[in-house]
N, C-alpha and C positions, 0 to 999 in steps of 0.2 A: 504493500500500500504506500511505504516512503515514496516509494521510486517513481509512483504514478503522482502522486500527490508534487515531489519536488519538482516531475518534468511540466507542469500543469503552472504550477507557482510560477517557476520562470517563465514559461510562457506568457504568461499572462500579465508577470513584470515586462517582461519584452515591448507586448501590445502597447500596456499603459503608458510606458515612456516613450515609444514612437505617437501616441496621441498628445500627449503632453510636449512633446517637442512640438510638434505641427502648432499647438496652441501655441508652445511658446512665440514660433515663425510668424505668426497669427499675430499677435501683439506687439510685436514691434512693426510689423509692416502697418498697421495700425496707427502707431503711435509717429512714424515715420511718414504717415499722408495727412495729417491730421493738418490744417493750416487756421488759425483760428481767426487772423486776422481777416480772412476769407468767409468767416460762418464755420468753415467744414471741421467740426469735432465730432470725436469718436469713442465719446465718455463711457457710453453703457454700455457699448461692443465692449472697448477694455477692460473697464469693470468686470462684464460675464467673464470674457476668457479669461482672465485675472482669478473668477474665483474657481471655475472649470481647472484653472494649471493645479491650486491651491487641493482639490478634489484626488485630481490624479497623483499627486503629492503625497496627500494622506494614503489612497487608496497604495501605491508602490509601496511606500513604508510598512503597510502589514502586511503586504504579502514577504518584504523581504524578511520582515522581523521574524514571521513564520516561519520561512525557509531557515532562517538563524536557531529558531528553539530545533525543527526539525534535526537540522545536521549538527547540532551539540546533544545531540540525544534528549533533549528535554520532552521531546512529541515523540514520541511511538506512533 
């Protein structure tokens, strides 16, 4: 069950952090067209992705934390 369980965690770390990068790519191209003196801001786009990055954040750190108890043997 580890071994399905570890290949599944990384996996799944893998995904997360290729979405979380793409957001991050997201927000600064964002933050890079934004011209205010123009009108054009891009507050609540950033904001969401901002809290979206924050999400995948949380979300990679338990999986890796898990993966951590798993291979110090703390999970069976």
């Amino acid at each position: 069950m580890n071994d399905n369980e570890i290949a599944e965690l990384t996996a799944e770390i893998e995904e997360l952090t290729a979405q979380r990068d793409a957001k991050r790519a997201l927000k600064k191209e964002l933050l890079f067209t934004e011209d205010l003196s123009n009108g054009i801001s891009h507050a609540q786009e950033i904001f969401e992705t901002q809290h979206e990055i924050l999400r995948l954040d949380t979300e990679i750190l338990l999986r890796s934390n898990r993966l951590k108890a798993i291979n110090s043997g703390w999970l069976t």
